[in-house]
C-alpha positions as CSV (number, residue, x, y, z in Angstrom):
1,X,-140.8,56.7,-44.2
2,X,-138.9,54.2,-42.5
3,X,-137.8,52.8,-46.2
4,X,-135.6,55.5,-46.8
5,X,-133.2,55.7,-43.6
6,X,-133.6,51.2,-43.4
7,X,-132.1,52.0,-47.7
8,X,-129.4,54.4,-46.2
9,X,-128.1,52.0,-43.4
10,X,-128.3,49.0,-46.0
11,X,-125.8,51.2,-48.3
12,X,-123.6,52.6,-45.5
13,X,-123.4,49.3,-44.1
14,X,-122.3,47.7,-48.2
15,X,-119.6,50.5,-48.7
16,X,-118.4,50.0,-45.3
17,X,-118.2,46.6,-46.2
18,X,-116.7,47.2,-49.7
19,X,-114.2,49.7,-47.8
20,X,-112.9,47.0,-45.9
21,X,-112.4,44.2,-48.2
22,X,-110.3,46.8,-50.1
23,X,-108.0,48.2,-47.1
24,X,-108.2,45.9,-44.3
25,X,-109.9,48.3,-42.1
26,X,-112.8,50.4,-41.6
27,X,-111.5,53.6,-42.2
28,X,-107.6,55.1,-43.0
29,X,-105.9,56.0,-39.6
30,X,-103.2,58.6,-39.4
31,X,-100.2,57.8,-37.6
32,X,-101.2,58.5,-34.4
33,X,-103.0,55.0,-34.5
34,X,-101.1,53.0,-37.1
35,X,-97.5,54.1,-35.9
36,X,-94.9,56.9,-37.4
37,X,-93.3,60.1,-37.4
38,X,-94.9,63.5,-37.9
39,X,-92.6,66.7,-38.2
40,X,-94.3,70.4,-38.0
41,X,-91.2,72.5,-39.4
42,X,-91.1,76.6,-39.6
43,X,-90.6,77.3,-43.6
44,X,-91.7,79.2,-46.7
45,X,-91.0,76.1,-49.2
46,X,-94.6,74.9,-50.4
47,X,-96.2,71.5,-49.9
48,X,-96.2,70.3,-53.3
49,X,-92.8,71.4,-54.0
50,X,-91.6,69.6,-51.0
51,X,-93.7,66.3,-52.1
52,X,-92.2,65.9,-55.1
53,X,-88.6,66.1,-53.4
54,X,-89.4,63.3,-50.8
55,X,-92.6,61.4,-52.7
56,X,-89.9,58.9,-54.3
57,X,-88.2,57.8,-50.9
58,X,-91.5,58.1,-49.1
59,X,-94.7,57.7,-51.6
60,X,-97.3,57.5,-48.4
61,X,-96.2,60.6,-47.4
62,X,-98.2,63.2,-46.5
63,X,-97.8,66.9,-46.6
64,X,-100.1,69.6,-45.0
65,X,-99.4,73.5,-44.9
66,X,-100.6,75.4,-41.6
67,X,-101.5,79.3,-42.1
68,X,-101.6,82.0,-39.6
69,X,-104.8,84.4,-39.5
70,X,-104.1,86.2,-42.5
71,X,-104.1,83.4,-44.9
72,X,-99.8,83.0,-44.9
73,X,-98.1,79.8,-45.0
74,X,-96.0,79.3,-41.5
75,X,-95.2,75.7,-41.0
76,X,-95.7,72.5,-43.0
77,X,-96.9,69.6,-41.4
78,X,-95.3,65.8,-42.7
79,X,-96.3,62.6,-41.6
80,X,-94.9,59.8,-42.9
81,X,-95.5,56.0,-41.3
82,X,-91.3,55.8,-41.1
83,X,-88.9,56.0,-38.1
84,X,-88.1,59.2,-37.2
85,X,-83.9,59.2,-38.0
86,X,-85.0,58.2,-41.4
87,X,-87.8,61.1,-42.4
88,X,-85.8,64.1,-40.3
89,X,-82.4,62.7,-42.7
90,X,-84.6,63.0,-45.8
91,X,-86.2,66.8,-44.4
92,X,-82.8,68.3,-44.3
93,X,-80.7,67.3,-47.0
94,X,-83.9,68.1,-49.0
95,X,-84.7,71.8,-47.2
96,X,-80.9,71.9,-46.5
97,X,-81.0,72.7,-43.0
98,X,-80.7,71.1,-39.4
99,X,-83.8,70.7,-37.7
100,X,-83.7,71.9,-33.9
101,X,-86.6,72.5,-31.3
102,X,-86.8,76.2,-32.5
103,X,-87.7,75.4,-35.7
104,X,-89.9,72.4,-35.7
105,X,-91.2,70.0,-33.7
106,X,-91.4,65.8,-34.0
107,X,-93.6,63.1,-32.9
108,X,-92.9,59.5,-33.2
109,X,-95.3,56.9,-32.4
110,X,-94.4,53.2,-32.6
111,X,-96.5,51.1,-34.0
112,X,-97.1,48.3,-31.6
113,X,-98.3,51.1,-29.7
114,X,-100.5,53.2,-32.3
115,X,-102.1,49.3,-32.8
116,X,-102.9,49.2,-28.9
117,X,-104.0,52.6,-28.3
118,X,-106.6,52.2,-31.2
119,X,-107.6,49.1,-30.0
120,X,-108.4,50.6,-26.5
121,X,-110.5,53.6,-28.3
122,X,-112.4,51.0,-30.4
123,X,-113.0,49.1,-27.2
124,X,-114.0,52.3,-25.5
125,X,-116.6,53.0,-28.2
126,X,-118.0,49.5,-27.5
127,X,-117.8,49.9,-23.7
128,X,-119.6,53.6,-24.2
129,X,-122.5,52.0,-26.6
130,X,-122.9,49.2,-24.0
131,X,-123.4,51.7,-20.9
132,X,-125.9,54.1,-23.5
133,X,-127.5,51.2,-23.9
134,X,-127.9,50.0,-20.7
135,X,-129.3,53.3,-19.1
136,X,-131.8,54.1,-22.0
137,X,-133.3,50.2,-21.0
138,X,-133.3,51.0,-17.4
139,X,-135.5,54.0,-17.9
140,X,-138.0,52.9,-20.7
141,X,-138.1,49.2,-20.1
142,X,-140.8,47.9,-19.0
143,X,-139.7,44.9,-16.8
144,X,-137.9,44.7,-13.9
145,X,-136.3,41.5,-14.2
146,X,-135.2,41.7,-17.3
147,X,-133.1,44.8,-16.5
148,X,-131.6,43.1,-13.5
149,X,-130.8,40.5,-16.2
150,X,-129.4,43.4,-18.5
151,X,-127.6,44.7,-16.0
152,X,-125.5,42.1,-14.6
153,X,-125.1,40.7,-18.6
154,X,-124.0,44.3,-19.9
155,X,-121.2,44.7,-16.2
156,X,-120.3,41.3,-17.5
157,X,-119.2,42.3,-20.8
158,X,-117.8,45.5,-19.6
159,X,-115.1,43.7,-17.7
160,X,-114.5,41.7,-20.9
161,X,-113.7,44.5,-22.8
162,X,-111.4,46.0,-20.6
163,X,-109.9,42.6,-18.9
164,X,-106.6,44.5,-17.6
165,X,-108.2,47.9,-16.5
166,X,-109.0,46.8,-12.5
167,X,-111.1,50.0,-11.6
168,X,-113.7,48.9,-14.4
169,X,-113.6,45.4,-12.9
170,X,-113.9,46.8,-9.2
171,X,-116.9,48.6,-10.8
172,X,-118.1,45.4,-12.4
173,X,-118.1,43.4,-9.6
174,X,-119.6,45.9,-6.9
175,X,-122.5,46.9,-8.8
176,X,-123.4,43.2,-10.2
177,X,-123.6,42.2,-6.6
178,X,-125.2,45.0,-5.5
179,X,-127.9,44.4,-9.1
180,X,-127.6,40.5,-7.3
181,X,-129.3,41.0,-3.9
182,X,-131.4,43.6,-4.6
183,X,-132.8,41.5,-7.6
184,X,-133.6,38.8,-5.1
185,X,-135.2,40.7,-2.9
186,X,-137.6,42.6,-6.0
187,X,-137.9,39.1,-7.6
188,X,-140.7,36.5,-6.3
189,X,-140.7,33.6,-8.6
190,X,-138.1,31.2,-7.9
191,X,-137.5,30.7,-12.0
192,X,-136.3,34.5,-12.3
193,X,-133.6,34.2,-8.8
194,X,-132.0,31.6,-10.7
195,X,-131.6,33.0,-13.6
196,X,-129.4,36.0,-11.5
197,X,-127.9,33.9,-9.9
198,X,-126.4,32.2,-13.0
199,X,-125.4,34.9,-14.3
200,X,-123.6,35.9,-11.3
201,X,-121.8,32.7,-11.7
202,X,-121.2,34.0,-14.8
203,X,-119.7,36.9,-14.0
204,X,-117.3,35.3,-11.5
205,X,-116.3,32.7,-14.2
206,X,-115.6,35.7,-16.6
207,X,-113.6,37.9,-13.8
208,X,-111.0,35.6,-13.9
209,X,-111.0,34.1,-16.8
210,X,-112.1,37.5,-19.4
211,X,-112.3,35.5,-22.6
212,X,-112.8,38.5,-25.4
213,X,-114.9,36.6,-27.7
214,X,-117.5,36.1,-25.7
215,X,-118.4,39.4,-25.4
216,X,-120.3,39.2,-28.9
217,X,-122.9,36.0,-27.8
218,X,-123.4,38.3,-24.7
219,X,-124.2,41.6,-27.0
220,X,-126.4,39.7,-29.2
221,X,-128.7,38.6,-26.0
222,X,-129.1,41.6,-24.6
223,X,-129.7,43.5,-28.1
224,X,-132.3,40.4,-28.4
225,X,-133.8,42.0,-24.6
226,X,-133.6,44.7,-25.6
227,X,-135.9,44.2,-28.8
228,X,-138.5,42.1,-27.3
229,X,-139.2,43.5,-23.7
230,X,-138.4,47.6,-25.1
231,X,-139.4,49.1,-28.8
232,X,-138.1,52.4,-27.1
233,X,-135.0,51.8,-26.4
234,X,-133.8,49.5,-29.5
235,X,-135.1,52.6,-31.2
236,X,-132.9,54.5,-29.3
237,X,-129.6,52.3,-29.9
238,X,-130.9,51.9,-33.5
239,X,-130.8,55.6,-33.6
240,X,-127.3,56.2,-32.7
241,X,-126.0,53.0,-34.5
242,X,-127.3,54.6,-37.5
243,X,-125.5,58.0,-37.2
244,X,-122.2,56.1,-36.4
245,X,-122.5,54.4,-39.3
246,X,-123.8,56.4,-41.9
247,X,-120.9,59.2,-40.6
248,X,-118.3,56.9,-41.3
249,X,-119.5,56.1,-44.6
250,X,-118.9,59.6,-45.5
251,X,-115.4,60.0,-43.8
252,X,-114.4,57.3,-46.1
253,X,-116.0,58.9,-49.2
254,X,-114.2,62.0,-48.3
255,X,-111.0,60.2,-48.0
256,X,-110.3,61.4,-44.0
257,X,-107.8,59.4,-42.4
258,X,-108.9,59.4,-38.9
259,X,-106.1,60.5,-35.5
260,X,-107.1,59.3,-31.9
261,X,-109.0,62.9,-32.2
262,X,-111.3,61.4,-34.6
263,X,-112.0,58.3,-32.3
264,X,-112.8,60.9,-29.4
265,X,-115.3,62.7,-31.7
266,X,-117.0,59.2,-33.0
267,X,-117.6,59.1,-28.7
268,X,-118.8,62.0,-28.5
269,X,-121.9,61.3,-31.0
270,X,-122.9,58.8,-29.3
271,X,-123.6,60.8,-26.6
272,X,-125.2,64.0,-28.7
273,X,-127.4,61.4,-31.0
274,X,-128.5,60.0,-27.6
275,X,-130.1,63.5,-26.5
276,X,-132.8,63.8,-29.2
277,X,-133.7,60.2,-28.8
278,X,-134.3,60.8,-25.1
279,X,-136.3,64.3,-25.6
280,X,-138.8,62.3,-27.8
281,X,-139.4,59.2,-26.1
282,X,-139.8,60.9,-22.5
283,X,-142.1,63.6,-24.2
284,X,-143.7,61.3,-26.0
285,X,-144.3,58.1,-23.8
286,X,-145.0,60.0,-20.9
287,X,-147.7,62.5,-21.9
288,X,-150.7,63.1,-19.5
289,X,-153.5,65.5,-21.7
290,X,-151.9,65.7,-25.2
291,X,-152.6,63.7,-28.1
292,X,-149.2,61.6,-29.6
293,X,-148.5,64.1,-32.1
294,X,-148.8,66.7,-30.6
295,X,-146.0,65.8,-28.0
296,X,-143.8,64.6,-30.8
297,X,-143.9,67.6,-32.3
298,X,-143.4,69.8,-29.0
299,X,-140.7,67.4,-28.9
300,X,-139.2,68.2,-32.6
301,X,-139.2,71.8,-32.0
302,X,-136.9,71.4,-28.6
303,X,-135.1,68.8,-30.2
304,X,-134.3,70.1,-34.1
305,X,-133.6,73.9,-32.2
306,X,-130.5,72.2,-30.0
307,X,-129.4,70.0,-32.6
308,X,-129.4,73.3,-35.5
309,X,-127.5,75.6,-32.1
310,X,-124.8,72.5,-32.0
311,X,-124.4,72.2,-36.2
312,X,-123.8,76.5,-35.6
313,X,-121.5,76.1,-33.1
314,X,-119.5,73.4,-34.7
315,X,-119.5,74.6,-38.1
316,X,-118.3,78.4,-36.9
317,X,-115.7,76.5,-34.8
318,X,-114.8,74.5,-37.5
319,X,-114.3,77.7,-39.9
320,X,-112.3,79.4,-37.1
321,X,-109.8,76.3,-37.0
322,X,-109.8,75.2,-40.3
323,X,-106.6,77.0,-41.5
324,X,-104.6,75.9,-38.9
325,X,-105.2,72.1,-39.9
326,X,-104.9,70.7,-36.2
327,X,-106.6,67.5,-35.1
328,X,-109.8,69.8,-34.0
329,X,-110.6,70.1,-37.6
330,X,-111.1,66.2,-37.9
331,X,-113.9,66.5,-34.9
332,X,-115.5,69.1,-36.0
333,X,-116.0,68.0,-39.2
334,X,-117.4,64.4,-37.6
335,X,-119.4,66.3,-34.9
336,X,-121.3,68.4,-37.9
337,X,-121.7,65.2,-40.2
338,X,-123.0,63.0,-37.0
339,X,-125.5,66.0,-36.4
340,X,-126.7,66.1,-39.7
341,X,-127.2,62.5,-39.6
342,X,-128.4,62.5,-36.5
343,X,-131.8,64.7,-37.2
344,X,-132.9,62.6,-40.1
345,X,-132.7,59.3,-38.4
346,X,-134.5,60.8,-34.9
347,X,-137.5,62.4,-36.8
348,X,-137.1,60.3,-39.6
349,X,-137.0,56.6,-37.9
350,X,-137.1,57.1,-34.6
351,X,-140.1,59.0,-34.4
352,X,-142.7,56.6,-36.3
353,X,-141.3,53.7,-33.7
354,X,-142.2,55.7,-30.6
355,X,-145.6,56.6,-32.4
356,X,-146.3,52.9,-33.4
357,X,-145.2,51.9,-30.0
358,X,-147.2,54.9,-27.9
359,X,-150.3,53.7,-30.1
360,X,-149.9,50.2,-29.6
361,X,-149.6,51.1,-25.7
362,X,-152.6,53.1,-26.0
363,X,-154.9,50.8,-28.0
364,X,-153.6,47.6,-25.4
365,X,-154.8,49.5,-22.7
């Protein structure tokens, strides 16, 4: 069973791959991330008919018509990834009118900017999967000194990521002492104190001098602690890796160019993938009077029933708010794809690692 989902990832993972070698990125962004204008104007003239007016001055522009309840066109929504003075010139000589705040409204986002704010959401995705990562070890790993070592590694690269932000490194630095003493009060061998306190060093190295590419050897080793002291919990961050992955395979196949919005929703399944993953391994591991499969599949019923209630709810949502093509259409659409994902690789992967790990458990004891 594990095959198919390990084949899915392997794919995912090549046309991701394939994506990027052919467009510089991992997925299209809008202009809310790249930099340009976006213009929402009050008229009857259609979006094709407009395209072909302004697709010779502007051929990556992109036009999108916004309905009311009933179905009838009221506004069309341009983007273009142009200056503002330029695309509002070309929108009334071609629609022969002057565009005012009654009848349409404009957003211009520089690209310098667009560049930096999606670098802080990619960073926040990173920061978000670091902290998932961190709490799932903390409550299914199995040694305490290795999640003092965790700890004060994952706080480490938290302040890399966000170097400038000084609340995260106030936050860094409090709780890595505090993880400091209280490790050397629960440690007793004298090998294990030293290793905290190098890292401490670490840390206070890294607080003032936040070089970003070490951030990567630092992931790698606790990914590595992660594997070898917890099955659980790499099953866990396997788990949501997956449906991150194997979701933005499919917003590329469906040609989505992704808005801040989109970056939000990518967040926000890391947190509902996380759910399921949880449900199973607490039911599962920590069992008194049932047999393994009999708590995994108490656990499957809870679990499949809250993720088919959120697929309802985010699909009828998304059907509400479709017409109006507004940046909630874009998470939606993630949410529900993430979701689908997201019960195939819990009861499809994660589930046979719990069971191989709760029987190994069992037979070791």
């Amino acid at each position: 069973m594990l095959l198919i989902p390990v084949i899915l990832v392997l794919l995912s993972l090549a046309y991701i791959g394939y994506f990027y070698s052919q467009n510089n990125d991992f997925f299209h962004r809008d202009v809310s991330l790249t930099g340009g204008t976006s213009v929402t104007i009050a008229t009857q003239v259609s979006a094709s008919e407009l395209k072909a007016m302004l697709s010779s001055e502007f051929p990556d522009i992109d036009i999108r018509t916004l309905s009311d309840n009933s179905g009838k066109q009221t506004h069309l929504l341009i983007t273009v990834p142009d200056e503002k003075a330029k695309i509002v010139s070309a929108l009334e000589k071609a629609l022969n009118l002057t565009l005012t705040e009654e009848n349409s409204s404009i957003e211009f986002t520089s690209g310098n900017l667009g560049k930096d704010f999606y670098s802080q959401l990619l960073k926040a995705m990173l920061f978000a999967f670091l902290l998932m990562a961190l709490v799932i070890f903390i409550t299914f790993g199995e040694s305490e000194k290795i999640k003092f070592f965790t700890a004060m590694l994952t706080l480490t690269a938290a302040k890399i990521t966000f170097p400038t932000v000084s609340a995260i490194g106030i936050f860094a630095v409090l709780f890595s002492l505090g993880i400091f003493f209280y490790g050397l009060f629960k440690i007793k061998e004298k090998q294990g104190k030293l290793i905290l306190l190098g890292i401490l060093v670490l840390s206070g190295i890294i607080f003032f001098f936040p070089y970003y590419f070490l951030i990567w050897p630092i992931t790698l080793a606790v990914i590595v602690l992660y594997t070898y002291y917890s099955a659980p919990s790499i099953a866990v961050i396997t788990c949501a890796f997956a449906d991150i992955v194997m979701t933005v395979a499919i917003v590329n196949l469906l040609g989505m160019s992704i808005s801040s919005g989109g970056i939000v929703a990518f967040l926000m399944l890391i947190g509902y993938s996380v759910d399921t993953d949880v449900l199973l391994t607490t039911r599962v591991l920590r069992r008194k009077h049932e047999s393994i499969n009999h708590a995994a599949f108490g656990a499957f019923k809870t679990g499949i029933t809250m993720s088919l209630t959120a697929i309802a709810a985010v699909l009828i949502a998304l059907f509400m708010a479709y017409r109006f093509e507004t940046v909630l259409n874009q998470i939606f659409t993630i949410i529900a794809i993430g979701l689908f994902f997201d019960i195939f690789n819990t009861w499809c992967t994660n589930v046979w690692i719990i069971k191989w790990f709760a029987e190994t458990r069992k037979a070791e004891i």
